[in-house]
PyMOL commands that place a pseudoatom at each C-alpha (Angstrom):
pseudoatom trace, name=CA, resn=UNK, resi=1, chain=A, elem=C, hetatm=0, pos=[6.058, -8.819, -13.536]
pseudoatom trace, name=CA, resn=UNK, resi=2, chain=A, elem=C, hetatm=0, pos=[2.307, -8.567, -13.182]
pseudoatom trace, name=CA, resn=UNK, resi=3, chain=A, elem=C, hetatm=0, pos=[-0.313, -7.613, -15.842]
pseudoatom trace, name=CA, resn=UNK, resi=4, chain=A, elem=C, hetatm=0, pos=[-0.533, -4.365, -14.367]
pseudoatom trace, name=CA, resn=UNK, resi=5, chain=A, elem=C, hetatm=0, pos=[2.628, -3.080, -15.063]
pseudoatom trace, name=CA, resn=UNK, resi=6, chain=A, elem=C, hetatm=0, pos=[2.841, 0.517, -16.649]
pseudoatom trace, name=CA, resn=UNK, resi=7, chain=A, elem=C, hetatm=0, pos=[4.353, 1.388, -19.988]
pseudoatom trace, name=CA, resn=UNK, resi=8, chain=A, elem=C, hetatm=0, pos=[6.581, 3.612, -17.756]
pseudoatom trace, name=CA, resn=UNK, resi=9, chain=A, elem=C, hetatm=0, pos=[7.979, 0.425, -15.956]
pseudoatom trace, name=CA, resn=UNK, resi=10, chain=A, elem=C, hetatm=0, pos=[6.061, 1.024, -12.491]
pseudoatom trace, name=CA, resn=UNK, resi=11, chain=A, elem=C, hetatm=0, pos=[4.010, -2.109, -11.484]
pseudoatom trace, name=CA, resn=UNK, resi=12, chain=A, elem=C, hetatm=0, pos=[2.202, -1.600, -8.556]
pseudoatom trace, name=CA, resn=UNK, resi=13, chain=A, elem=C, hetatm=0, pos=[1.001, -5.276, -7.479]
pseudoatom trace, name=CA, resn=UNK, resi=14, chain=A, elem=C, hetatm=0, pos=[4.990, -6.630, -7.756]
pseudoatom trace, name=CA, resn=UNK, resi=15, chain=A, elem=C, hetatm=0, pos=[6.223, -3.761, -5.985]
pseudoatom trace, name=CA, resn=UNK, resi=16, chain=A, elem=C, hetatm=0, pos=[3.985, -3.894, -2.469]
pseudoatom trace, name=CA, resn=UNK, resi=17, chain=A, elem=C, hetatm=0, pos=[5.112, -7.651, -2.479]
pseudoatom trace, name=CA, resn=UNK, resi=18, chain=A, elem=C, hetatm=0, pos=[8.833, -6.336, -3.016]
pseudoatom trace, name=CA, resn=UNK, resi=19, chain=A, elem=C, hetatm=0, pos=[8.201, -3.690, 0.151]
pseudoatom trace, name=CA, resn=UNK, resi=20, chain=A, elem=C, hetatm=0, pos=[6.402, -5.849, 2.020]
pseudoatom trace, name=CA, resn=UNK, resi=21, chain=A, elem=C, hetatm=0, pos=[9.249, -8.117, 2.474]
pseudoatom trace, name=CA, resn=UNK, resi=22, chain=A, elem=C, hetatm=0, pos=[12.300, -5.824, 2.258]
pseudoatom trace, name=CA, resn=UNK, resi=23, chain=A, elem=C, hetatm=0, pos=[9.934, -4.186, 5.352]
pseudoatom trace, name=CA, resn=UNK, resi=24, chain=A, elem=C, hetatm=0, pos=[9.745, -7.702, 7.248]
pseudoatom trace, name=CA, resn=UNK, resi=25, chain=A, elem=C, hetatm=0, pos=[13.574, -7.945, 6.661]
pseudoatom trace, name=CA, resn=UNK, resi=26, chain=A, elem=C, hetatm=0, pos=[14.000, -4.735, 8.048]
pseudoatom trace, name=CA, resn=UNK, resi=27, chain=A, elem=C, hetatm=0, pos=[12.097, -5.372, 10.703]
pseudoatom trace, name=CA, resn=UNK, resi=28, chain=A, elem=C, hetatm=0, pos=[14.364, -8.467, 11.534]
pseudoatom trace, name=CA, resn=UNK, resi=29, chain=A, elem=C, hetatm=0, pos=[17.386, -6.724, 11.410]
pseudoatom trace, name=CA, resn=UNK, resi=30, chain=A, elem=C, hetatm=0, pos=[16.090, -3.927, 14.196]
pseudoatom trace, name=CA, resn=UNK, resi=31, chain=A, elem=C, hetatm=0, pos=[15.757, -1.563, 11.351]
pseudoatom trace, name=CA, resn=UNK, resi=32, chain=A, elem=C, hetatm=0, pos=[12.349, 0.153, 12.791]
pseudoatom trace, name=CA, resn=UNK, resi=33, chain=A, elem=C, hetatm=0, pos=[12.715, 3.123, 10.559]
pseudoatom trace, name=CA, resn=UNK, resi=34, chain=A, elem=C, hetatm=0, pos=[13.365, 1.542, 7.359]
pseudoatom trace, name=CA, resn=UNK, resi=35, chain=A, elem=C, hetatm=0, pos=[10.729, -0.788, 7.992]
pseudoatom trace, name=CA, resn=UNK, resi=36, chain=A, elem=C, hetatm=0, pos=[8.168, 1.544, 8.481]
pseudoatom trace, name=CA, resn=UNK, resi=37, chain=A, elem=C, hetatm=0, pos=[9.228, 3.638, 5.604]
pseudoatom trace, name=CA, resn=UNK, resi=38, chain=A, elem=C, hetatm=0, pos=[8.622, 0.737, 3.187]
pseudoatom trace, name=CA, resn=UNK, resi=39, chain=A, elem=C, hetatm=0, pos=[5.485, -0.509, 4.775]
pseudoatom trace, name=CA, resn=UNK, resi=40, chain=A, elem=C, hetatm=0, pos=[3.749, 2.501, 3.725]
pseudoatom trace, name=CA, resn=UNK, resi=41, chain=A, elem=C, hetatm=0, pos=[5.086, 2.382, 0.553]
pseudoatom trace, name=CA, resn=UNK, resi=42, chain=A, elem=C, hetatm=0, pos=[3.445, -1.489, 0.203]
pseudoatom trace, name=CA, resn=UNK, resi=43, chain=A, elem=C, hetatm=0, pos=[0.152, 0.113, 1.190]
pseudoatom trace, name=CA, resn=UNK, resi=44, chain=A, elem=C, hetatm=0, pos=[0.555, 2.837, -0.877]
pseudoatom trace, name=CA, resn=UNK, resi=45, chain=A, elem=C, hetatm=0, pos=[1.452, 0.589, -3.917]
pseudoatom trace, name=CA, resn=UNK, resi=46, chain=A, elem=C, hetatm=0, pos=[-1.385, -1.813, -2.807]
pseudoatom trace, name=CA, resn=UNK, resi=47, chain=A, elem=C, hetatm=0, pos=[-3.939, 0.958, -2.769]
pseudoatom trace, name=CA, resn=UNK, resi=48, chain=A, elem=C, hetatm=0, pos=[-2.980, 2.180, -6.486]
pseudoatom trace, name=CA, resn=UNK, resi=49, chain=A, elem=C, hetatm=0, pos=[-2.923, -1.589, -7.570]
pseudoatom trace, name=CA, resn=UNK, resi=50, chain=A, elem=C, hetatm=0, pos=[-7.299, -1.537, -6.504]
pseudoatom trace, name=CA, resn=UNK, resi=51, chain=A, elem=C, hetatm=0, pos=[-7.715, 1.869, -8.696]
pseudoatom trace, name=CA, resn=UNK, resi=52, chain=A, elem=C, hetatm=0, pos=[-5.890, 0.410, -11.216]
pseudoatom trace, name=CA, resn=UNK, resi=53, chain=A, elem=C, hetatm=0, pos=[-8.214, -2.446, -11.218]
pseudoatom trace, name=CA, resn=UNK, resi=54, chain=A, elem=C, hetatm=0, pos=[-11.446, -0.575, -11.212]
pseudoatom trace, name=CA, resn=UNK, resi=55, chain=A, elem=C, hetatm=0, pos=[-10.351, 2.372, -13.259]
pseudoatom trace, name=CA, resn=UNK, resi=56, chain=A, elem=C, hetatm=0, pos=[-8.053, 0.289, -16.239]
pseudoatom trace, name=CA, resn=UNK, resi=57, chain=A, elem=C, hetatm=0, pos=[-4.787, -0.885, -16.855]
pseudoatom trace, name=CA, resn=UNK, resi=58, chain=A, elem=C, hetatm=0, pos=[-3.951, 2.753, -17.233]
pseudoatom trace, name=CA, resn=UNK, resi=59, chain=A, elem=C, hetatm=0, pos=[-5.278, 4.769, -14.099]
pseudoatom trace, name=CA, resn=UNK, resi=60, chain=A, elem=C, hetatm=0, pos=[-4.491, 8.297, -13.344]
pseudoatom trace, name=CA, resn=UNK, resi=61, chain=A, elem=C, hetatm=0, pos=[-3.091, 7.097, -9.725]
pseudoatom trace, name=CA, resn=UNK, resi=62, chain=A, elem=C, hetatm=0, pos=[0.064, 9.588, -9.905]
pseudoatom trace, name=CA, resn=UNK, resi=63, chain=A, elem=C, hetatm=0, pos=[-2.407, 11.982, -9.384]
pseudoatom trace, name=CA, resn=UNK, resi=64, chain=A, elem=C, hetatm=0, pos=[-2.964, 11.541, -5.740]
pseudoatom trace, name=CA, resn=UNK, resi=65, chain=A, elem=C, hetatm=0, pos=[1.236, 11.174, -5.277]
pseudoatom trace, name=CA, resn=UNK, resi=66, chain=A, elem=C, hetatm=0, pos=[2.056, 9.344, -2.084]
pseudoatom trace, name=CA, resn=UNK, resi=67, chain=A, elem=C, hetatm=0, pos=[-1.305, 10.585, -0.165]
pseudoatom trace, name=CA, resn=UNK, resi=68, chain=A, elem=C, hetatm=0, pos=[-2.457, 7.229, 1.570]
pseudoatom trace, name=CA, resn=UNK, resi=69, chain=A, elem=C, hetatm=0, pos=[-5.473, 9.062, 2.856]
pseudoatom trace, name=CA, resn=UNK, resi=70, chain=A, elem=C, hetatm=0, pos=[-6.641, 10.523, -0.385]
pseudoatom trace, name=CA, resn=UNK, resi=71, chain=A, elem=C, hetatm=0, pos=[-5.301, 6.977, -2.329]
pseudoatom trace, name=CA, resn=UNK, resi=72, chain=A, elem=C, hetatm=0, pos=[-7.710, 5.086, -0.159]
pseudoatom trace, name=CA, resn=UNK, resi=73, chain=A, elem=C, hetatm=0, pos=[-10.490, 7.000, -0.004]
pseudoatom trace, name=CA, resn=UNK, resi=74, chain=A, elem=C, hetatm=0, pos=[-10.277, 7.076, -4.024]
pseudoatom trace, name=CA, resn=UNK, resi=75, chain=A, elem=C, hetatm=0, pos=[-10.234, 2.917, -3.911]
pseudoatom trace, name=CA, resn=UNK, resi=76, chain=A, elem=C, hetatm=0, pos=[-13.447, 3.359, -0.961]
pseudoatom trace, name=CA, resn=UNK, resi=77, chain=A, elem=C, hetatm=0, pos=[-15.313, 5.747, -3.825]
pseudoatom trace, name=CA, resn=UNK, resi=78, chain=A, elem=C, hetatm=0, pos=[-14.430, 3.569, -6.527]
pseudoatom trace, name=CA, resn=UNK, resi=79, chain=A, elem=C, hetatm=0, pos=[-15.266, 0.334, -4.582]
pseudoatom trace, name=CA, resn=UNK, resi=80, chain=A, elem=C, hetatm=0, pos=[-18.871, 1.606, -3.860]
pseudoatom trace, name=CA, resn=UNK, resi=81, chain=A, elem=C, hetatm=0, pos=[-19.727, 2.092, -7.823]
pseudoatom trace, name=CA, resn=UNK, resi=82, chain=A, elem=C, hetatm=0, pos=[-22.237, 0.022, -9.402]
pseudoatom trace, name=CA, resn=UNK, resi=83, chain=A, elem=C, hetatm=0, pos=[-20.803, -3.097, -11.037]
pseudoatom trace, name=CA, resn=UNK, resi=84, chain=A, elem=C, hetatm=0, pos=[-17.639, -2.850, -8.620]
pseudoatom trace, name=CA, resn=UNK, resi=85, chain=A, elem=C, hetatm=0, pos=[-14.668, -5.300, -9.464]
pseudoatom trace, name=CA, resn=UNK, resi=86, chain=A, elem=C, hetatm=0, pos=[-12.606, -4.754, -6.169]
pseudoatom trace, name=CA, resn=UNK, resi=87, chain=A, elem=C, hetatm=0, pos=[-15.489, -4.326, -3.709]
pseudoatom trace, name=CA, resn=UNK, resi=88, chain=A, elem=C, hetatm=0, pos=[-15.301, -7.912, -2.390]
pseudoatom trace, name=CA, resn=UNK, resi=89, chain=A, elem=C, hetatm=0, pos=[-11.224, -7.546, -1.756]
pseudoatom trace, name=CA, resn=UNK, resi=90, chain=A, elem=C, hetatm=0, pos=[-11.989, -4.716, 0.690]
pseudoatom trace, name=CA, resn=UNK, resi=91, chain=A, elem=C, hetatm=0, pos=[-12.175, -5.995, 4.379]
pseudoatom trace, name=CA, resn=UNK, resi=92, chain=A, elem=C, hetatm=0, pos=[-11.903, -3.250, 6.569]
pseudoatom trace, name=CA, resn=UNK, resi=93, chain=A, elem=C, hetatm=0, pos=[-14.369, -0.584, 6.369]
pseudoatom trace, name=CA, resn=UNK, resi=94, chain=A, elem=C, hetatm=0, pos=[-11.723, 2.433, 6.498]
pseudoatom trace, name=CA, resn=UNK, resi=95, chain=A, elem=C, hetatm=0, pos=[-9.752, 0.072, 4.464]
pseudoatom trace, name=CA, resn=UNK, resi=96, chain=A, elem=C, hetatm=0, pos=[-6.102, 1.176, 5.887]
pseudoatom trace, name=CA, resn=UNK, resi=97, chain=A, elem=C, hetatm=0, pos=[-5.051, 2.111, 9.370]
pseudoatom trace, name=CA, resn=UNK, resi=98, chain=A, elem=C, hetatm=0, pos=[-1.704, 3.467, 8.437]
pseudoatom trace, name=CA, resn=UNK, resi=99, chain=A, elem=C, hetatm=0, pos=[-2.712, 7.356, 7.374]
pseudoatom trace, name=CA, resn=UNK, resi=100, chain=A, elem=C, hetatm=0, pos=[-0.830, 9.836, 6.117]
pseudoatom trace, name=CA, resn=UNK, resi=101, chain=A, elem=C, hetatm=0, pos=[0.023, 12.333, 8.681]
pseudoatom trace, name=CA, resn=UNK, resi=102, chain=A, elem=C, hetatm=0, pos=[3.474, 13.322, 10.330]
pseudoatom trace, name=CA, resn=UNK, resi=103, chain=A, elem=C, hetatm=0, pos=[5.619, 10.910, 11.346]
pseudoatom trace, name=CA, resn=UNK, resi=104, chain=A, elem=C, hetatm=0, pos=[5.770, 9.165, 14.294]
pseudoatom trace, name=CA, resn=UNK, resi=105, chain=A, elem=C, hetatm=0, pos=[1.980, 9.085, 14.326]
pseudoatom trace, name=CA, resn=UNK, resi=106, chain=A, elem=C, hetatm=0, pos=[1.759, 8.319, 10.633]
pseudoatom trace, name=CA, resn=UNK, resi=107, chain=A, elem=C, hetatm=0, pos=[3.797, 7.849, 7.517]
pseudoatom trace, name=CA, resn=UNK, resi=108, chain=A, elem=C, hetatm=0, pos=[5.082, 10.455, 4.579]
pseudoatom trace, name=CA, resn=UNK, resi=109, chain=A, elem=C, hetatm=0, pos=[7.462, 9.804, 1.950]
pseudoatom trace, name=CA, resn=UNK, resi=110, chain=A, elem=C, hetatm=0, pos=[9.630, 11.907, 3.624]
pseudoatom trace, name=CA, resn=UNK, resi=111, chain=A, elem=C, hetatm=0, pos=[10.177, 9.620, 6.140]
pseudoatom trace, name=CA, resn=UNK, resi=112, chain=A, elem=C, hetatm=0, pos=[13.561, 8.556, 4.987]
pseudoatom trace, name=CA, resn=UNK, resi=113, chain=A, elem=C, hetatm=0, pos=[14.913, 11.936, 5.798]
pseudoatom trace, name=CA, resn=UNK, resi=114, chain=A, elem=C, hetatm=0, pos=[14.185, 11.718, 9.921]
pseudoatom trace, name=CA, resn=UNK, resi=115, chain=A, elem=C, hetatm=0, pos=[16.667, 10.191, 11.984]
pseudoatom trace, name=CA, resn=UNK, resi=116, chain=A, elem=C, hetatm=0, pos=[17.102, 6.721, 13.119]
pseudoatom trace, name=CA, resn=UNK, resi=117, chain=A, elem=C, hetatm=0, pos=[14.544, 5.977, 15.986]
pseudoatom trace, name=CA, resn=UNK, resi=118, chain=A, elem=C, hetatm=0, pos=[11.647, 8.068, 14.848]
pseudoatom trace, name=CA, resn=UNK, resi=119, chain=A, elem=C, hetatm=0, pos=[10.053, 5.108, 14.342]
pseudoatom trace, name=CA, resn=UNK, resi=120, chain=A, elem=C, hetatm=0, pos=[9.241, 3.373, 17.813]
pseudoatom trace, name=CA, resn=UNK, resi=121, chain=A, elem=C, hetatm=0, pos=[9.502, -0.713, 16.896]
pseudoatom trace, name=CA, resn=UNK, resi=122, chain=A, elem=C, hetatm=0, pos=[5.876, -1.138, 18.140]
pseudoatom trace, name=CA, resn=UNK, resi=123, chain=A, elem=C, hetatm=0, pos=[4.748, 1.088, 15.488]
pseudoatom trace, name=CA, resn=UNK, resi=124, chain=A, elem=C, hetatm=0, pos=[6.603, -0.037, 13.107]
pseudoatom trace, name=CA, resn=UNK, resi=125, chain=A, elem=C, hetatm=0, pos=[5.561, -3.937, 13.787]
pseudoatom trace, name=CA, resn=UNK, resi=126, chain=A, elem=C, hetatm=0, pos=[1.646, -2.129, 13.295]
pseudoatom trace, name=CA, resn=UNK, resi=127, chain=A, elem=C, hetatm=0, pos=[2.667, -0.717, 10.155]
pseudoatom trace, name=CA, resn=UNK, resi=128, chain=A, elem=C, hetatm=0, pos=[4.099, -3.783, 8.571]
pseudoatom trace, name=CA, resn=UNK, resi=129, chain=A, elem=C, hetatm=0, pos=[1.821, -6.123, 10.066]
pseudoatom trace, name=CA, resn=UNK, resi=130, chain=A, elem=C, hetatm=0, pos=[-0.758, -3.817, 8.269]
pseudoatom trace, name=CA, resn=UNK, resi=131, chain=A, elem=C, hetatm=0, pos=[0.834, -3.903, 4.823]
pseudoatom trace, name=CA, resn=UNK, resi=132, chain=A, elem=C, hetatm=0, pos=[0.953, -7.606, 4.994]
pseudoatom trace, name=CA, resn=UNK, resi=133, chain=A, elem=C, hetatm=0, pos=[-2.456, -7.608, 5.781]
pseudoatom trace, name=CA, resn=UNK, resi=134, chain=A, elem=C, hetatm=0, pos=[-3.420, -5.360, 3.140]
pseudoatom trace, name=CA, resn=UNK, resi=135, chain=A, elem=C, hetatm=0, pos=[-1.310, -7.239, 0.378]
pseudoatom trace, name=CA, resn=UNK, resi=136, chain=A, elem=C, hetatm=0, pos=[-2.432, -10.591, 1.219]
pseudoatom trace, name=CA, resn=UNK, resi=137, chain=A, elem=C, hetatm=0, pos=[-6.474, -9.745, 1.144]
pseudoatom trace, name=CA, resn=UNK, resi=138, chain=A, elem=C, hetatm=0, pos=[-6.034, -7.521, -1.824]
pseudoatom trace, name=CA, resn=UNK, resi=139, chain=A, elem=C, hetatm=0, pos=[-3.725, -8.118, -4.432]
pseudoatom trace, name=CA, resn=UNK, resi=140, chain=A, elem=C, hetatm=0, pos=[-3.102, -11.917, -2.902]
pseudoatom trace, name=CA, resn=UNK, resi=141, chain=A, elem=C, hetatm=0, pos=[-7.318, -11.971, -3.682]
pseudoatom trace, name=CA, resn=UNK, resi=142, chain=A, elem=C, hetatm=0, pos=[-6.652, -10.396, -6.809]
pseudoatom trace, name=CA, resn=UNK, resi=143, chain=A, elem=C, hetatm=0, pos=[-3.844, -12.687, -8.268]
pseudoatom trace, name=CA, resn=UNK, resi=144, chain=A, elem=C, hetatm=0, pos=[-6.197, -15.669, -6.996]
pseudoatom trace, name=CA, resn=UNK, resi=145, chain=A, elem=C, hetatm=0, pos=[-9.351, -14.251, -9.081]
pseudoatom trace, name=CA, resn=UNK, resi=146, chain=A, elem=C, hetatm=0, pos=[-6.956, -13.714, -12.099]
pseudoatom trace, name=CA, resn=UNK, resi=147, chain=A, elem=C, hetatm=0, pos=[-7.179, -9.731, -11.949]
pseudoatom trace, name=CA, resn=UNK, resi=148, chain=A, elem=C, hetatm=0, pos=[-3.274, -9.707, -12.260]
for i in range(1, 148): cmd.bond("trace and resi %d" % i, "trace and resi %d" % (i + 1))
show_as sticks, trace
zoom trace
């Protein structure tokens, strides 16, 4: 359990490390799909984890649902303020390439609901690849720096 964990239960930093390697276990097992699917949610979970760091234990993240688009864009904004704690864990200028859009070409919670192939293994590979990525120069960063 992280210091980031809501009074609801959710903790955002535990549960992209929990997705990111359910996805990579997926992935082993020639489960494309499923591996996608939970790569987005480690992004997703990643991305709340930075506006919960510059916003407060307590950040309105629910707000922007599963929208990785409008979840990263909210971490770019909040990254560019004045007297920025999470600037420095942000790498890549767009900071995620998996978007939100309709699946195959990108990733929606409603993902689990297509059926099995939608996913080609190449993409999915990209997608977890990416959430690793993410994870380890963000909230890996962050654990190191004592943010969580």
């Amino acid at each position: 359990m992280s210091n980031k964990r809501q009074s609801s239960g959710e903790d955002y930093p535990d549960a992209a490390v929990k997705h990111c390697e359910d996805a990579q276990c997926l992935l082993a097992g020639n489960r494309a799909d499923g591996a996608a699917y939970l790569a987005g949610y480690a992004v997703e979970c990643t991305l709340k984890t930075l506006i919960q760091v510059e916003s407060g234990n307590v950040a309105p993240v629910m707000q922007w649902k599963h929208r990785l688009n409008d979840l990263s864009a909210e971490a770019l904004r909040l990254a560019a303020l004045p007297g920025s704690k999470t600037a420095r864990y942000l790498t890549n200028p767009v900071l995620t390439t998996l978007h939100y859009g309709n699946p195959p070409a990108g990733w929606k919670e409603y993902l689990r609901y297509f059926p099995v192939a939608t996913i080609p293994t190449v993409t999915a590979e990209q997608w977890v690849k990416e959430a690793e990525r993410l994870y380890i120069e963000v909230i890996g960063e962050l654990k190191k720096d004592g943010e969580i």
